[in-house]
N, C-alpha and C positions, 0 to 999 in steps of 0.2 A: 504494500500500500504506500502508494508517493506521499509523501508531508507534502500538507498543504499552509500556507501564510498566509497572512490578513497583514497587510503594509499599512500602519496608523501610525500615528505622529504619537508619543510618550501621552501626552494628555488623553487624547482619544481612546487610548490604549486602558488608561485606570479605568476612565469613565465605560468602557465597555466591558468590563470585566464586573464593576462595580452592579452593574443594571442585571446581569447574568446569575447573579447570586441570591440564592431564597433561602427563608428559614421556614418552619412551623409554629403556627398557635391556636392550638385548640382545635387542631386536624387541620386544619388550612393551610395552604402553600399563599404563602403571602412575600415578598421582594423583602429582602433581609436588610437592605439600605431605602428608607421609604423618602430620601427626599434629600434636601441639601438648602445649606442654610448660605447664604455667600455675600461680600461685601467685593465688587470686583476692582482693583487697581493694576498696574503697572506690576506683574508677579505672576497673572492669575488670568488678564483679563481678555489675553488674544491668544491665548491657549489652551486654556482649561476653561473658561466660559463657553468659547465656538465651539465646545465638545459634548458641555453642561448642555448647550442651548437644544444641540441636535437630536438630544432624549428627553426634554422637560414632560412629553407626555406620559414617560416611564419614570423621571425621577423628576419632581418638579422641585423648581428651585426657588425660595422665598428669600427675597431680599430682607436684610436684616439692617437694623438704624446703628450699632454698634458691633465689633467683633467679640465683643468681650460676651455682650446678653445673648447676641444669635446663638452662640456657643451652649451658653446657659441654657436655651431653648433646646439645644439640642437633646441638651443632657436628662432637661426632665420631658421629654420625648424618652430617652428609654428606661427613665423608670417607670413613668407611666406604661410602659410596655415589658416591663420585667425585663429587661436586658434584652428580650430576644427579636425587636428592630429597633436599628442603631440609624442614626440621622449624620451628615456629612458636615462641616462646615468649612469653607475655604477664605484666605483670605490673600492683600495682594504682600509685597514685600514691607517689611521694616514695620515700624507702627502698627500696620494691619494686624498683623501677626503675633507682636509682641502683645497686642491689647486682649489676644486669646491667654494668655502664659497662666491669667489667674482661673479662666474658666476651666483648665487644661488641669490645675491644683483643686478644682472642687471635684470634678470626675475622678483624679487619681484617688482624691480620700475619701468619699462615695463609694470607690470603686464598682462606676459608669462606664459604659462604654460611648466613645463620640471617637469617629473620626477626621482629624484634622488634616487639610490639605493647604497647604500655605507655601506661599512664590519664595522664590530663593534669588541669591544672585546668580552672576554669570560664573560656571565653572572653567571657562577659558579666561575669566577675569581683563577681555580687551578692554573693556569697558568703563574698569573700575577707575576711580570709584564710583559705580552707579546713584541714582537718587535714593535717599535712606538708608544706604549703605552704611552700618558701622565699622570701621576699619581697626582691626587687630593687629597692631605693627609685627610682632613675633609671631603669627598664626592666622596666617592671610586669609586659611580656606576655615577660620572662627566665623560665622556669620547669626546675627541676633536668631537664628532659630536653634542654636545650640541652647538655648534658654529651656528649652521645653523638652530637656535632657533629663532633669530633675522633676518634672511633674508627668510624665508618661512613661504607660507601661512599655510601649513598642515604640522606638523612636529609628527612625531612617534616613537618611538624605540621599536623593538616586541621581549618579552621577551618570548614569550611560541607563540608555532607553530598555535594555534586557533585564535590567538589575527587578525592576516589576512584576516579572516573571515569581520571583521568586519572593520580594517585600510582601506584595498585597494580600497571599494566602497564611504569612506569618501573622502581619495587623491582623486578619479577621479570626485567624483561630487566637491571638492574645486576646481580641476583645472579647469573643464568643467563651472563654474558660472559666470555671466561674470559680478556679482559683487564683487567677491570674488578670482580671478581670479589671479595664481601666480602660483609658485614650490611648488610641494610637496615634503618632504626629508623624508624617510624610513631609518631607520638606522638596521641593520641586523646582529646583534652577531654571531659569528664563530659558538656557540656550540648549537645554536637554528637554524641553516641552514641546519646546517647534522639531525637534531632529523622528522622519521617520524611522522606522523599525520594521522587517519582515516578523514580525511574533505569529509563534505557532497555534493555529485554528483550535488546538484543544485546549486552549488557553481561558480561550472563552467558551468554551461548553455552560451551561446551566449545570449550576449544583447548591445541593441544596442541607443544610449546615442543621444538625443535631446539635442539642445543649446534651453535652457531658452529665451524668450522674454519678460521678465518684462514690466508690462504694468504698467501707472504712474497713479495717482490715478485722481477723478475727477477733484479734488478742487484743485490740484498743476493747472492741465492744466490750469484751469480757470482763474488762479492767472496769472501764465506767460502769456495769452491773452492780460488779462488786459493789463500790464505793455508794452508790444508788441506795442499794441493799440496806447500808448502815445508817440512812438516814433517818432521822426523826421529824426533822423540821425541814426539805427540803424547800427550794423556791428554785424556777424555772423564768430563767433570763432571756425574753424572747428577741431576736434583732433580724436587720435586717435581712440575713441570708434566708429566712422563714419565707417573706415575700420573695424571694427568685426562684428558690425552689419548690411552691407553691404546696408550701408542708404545714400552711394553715389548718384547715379542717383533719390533719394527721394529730397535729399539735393540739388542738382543743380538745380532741377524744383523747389523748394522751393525758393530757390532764387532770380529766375529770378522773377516766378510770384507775389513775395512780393517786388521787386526793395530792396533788400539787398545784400549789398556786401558782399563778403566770402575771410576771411581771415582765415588762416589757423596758427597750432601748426608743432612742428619739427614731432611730429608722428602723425600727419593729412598730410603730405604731399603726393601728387598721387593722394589723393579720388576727386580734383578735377582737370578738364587739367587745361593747364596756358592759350590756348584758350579760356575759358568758359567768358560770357561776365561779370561776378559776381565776375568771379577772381582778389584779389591782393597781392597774394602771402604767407608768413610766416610774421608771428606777432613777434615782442620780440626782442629782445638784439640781433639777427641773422636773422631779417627780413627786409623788406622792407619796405623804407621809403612811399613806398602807404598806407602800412598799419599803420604803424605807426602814421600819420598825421590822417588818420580818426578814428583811434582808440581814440584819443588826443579830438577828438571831438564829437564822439561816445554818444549820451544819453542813449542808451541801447546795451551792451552787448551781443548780442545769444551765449551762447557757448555752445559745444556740444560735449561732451565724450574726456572730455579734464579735468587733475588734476590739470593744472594752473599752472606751474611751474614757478620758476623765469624767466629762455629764453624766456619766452613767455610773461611775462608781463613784463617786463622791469625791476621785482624787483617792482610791482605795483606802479609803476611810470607813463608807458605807459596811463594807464585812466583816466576821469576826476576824485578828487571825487566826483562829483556830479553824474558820472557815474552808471546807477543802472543794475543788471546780472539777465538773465535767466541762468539757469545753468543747460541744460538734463548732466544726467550723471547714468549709471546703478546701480552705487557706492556711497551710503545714502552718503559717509563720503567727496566724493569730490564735490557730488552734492551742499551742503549747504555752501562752502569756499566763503568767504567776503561777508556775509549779503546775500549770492545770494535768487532771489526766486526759490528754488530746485522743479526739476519735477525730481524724481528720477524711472530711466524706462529706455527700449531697446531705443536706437536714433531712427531706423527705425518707430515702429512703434506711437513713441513718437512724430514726426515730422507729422506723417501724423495725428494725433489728434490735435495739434496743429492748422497745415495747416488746418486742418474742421471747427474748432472752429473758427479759423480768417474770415471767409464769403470772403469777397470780399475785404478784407482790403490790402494797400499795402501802402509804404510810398512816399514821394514827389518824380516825375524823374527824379529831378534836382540832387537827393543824389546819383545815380549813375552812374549819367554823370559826376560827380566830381571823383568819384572813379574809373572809365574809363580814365579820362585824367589823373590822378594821376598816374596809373598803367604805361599807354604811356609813358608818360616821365620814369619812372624807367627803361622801357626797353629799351629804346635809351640810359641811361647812363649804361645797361649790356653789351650791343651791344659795347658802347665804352671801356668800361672796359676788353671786350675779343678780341675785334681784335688786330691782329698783331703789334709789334711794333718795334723798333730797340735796346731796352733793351737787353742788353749782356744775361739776365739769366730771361727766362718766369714768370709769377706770378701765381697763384694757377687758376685766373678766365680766363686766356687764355689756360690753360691745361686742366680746365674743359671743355671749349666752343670746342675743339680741338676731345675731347674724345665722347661729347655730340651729336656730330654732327655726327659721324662716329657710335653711337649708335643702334640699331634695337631696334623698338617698343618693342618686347617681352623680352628685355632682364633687368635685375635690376640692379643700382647703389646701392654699400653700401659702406660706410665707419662710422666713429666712434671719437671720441673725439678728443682731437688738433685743429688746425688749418682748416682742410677740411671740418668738418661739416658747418660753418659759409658759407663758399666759396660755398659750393654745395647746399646747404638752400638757397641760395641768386641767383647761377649762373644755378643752374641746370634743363633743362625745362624737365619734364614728356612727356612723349610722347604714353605712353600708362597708366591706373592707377594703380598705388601703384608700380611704377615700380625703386621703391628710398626708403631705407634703411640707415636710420642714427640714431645707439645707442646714442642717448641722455639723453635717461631717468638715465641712471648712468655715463653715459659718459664713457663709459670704453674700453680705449685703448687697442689694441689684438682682438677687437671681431670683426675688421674688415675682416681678413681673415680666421676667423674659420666662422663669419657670412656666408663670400661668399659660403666655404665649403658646409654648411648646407642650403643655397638656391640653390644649384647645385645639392642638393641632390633632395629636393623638389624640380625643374624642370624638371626633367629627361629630360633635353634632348631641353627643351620649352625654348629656349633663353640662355645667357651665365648670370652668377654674374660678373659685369665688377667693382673691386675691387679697391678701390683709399684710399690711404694709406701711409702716412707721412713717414719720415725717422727713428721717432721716437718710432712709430707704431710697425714697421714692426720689429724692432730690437730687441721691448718687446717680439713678438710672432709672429712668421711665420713661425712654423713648419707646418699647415696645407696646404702649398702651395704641401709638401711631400704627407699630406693626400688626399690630389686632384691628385695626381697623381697617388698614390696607389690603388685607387678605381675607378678613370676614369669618377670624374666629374670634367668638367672642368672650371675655371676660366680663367676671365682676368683682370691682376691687374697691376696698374699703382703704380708705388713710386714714388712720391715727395719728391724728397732731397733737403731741404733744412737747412741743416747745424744741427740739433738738434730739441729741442722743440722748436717752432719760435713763435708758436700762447701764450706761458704763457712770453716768453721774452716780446713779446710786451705787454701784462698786468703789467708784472713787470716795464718795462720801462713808460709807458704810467703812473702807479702808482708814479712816480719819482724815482722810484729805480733804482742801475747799475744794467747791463746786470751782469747776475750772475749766473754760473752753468746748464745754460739753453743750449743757444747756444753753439757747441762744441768749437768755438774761446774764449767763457767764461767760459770756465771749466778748471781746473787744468790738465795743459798735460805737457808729458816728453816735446814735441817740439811744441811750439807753432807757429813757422813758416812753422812747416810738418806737420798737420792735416792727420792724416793717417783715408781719409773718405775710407765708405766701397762699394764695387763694390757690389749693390746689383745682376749684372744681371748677373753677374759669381756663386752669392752665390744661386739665384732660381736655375740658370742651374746645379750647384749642388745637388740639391733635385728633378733633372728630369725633371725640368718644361722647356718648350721654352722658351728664353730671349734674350732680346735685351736693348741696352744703346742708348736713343736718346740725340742729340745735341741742337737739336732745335726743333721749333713747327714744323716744314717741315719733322723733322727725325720722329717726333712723329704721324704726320697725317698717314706719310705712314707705320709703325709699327702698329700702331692699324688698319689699313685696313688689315694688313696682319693677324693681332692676331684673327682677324674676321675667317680667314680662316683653322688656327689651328685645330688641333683633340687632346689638352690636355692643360694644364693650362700653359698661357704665360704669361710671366712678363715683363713688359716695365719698364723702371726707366729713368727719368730725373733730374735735377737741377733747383730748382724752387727756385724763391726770398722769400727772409724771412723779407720780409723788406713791401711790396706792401699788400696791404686788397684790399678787395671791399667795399667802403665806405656806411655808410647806417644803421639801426635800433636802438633799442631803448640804455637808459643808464644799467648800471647795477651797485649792492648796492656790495661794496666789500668790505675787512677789508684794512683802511690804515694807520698807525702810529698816534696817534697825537699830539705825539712831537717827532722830528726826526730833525738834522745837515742840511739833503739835502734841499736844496732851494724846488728842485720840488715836495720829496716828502710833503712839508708843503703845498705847491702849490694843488699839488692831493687830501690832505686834504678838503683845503677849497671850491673846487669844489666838494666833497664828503656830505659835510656838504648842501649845495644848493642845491645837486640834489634829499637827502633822503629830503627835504620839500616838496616836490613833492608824496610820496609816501603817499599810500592810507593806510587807519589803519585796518586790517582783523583781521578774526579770523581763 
């Protein structure tokens, strides 16, 4: 049989390779890259556009107002899709690209898949130094996409047009593993995009990409049994690896039938209701004090596709140490974190060898009738925390209960870093699963309403992104509120004004320090008696969106009923206290002076000092 070639220029070449590649969901052959996110300049824009342009009916390509949020959009594009379709974003050289570096560090600690396609310079270098070109005097062939060396899993620069052959199936099985599971960055020189290439027709065949199920090996499971076995007081650590490997509905009947409570991580939240009789909510520095107290007393640990972050243990305060961890995790490297006994393997099918291996074992039913009345009482003091009051200016946990309630099943909450995540981790009841979105893993503010974006995009249509988003959020980045209008997915997103950054003042302040550059009454202004705050529902309406300014929780009930009703993205804004938390989770290890003038901060000190003796020693 004679080899046959297809002669494409390098650009032409990803892009068809790209289009030819499908995954499964839910029995469905569906295009494993559903689309592409792109900002085109000089990098990007006569080479890999004219290749974009030529498939837009197989991969459409949505322009994006920033590289940094298109990005973002991408990313919650595949969570919204469990990992299993990934969305492209490209940008052109220098700037373009570097303004992806931070989207690029939320995917890695996520660990998201996006892949990135971004312009290079010239690798004949006639030219240099081109425009945006950063020049490395000792390391000429150093160009700004080395940046994103450190925030992705799969990183390549393709210096000759065959080198593709062999990059593009490496990216898609790093992104597609879901222990290795991140961004891949392609960086794509100017003078290797235009250069044809004979590449071989089976290049581009159709093929169609299975998610891996890592099975754990015998003698892990065994190990974890054991140590199961001896438990009295176990708690079950739910995170995110639960939602990928869609080992929800395994995990709740796991639950119950072992009398172990389930407390969850920020990106475990949804995979169980708040219904569920095993629920008690978020663990960590932003959870509940149900969970907190049993963790406190907790002899064994379950945790389950969870990286352990600080919010989540307290800054390993939250457990005893005498506390001992199973740890499932698909990821050798988080599996084994603080002495754990790692079963490293898919949660799904990881759970149900466990659940075999256990017989009939289950532990006392006294441990979770304790965990039941624990949970009770929290919800009586949310319940109190979000009703109505006579407070001149609402707090964060009455405009969630406000928004929450007015809610539809199929629709998702997202928001992002500041102050809201704590507030909606804490106030916010699921009402159908995984229907809550909060970037934690990098904490990065902005990815609130490109998130939304990028969930409206993956919903076509199946529920609204109902978008909650700080004053200080929205002012870093909300041109996507335009991109939702441009494209006709629509959002509904709520601002909280409240004054500046509120959520790090009160860190600051709580640490003994003044209010300091945070809150805008703390910030160096021409007038400090005229706060010239910003109208944000005149500035949406300016980008096309529907908008309204409410007064109160009453202005705000009836604005979200209506926003319900909309055919494009509305933006409600109100005035929210910077002053009011929902009180509740664990401590957390922060840096504070130790020698310092102020009374409190010495004060912050030595309660600093008290609370790290508490903390467990890991590796």
């Amino acid at each position: 049989m004679a080899n046959t070639t297809i002669r494409l220029t390098m650009a032409q070449a990803i892009v068809r390779y790209l289009v030819n590649q499908y995954t499964e969901i839910d029995g469905a052959r569906v295009p494993l890259f559903a689309g592409a996110f792109g900002i085109f300049g000089h990098g990007n824009v006569t080479c890999l556009a004219e290749a974009l342009e030529a498939v837009q009916d197989r991969l459409p390509t949505w322009r994006g107002q920033n590289e940094q949020s298109m990005a973002l959009a991408a990313i919650a594009y595949a969570k919204a899709k469990k990992r299993r379709q990934i969305m492209i974003a490209t940008s052109s050289v220098g700037p373009g690209a570097t303004n992806m570096v931070t989207a690029a560090a939320v995917a890695h600690a996520n660990r998201l898949p996006v892949l990135l396609l971004c312009g290079d310079t010239f690798t004949n270098r006639l030219p240099d130094p081109v425009l945006q070109q950063v020049e490395h005097f000792g390391a000429p062939s150093t160009t700004v996409n080395d940046s994103f060396r450190a925030v992705s899993r799969f990183w390549d620069r393709i210096t000759h047009p065959a080198q593709i052959i062999a990059a593009l199936p490496q990216a898609v099985a790093t992104m597609l593993d879901p222990a290795d599971c991140g961004p891949a960055f392609i960086g794509l020189p100017q003078d290797i995009q235009e250069i044809a290439y004979d590449y071989p027709a089976e290049f581009f065949e159709e093929k169609t990409w299975q998610i891996a199920r890592p099975r754990p090996s015998a003698d892990q499971i065994e190990a974890a049994v054991e140590l199961l076995k001896t438990a009295k007081k176990p708690l079950i650590l739910s995170g995110g690896g639960v939602r990928y490997s869609g080992a929800e509905a395994v995990l709740a009947d796991f639950a119950l039938r072992r009398g172990i409570p389930i407390a969850e991580t920020i990106a475990g939240k949804g995979g169980v209701m708040p219904d569920h009789a095993a629920y008690v909510g978020a663990m960590g520095i932003e959870g509940t004090d149900a969970a907190k107290t049993l963790a406190e007393g907790a002899d064994v640990i379950f945790a389950i596709g969870t990286r352990l972050q600080d919010f989540t243990t307290g800054s390993w305060t939250t457990f005893s140490r005498d506390a001992r961890f199973v740890n499932i995790n698909a990821a050798r490297f988080d599996a084994g974190k603080h002495r754990s006994v790692p079963v490293v393997g898919d949660a799904l099918v990881t759970l149900q060898e466990i659940s075999a291996a256990l017989g009939d074992w289950s532990c006392p039913p006294t441990h979770m009738q304790t965990a039941q009345a624990l949970y009770a009482d929290w919800n009586a003091e949310i319940d109190k925390g979000q009703a109505p009051t006579n407070a001149e200016t609402p707090s964060y946990a009455q405009v969630i209960g406000v928004v929450n309630q007015l809610a539809k099943a199929e629709d998702i909450m997202v928001t992002a870093a500041g102050g809201l995540p704590g507030e909606t981790i804490k106030n916010w009841r699921c009402k159908s699963p995984y229907s809550f979105d909060c970037e934690f893993g990098f904490s990065c503010m902005g990815y609130e309403l490109a998130g939304g974006w990028g969930h409206a995009i993956a919903k076509q249509g199946k529920g609204v992104p109902i978008v909650l988003v700080g004053d200080g959020s929205y002012l870093m980045m909300n041109s996507d509120i335009y991109s939702s209008v441009l494209s006709g997915h629509k959002m509904i997103v709520i601002v909280c004004d409240n004054g500046g950054f509120a959520v790090i003042n009160r860190l600051q302040t709580n640490m003994g320090g003044a209010g300091f550059n945070n809150l805008l009454a703390d910030c160096r202004l021409a007038d400090k008696d005229n706060i010239p705050y910003v109208d944000f529902a005149a500035h949406a309406a300016a980008m096309g969106a529907y908008a309204r300014h409410c007064d109160s929780l009453s202005d705000l009930e009836q604005a979200m009923a209506w926003a319900q009703t909309t055919d494009k993205t509305t933006v409600l804004s109100i005035r929210t206290d910077a002053y009011t938390w929902t009180p509740g989770g664990a401590d957390w290890y922060v840096g504070v002076p130790e020698v310092s003038k102020r009374e409190g901060v010495r004060e912050a000190r030595a309660a600093q000092e008290e609370f790290r003796k508490k903390q467990r020693q890991g590796i």
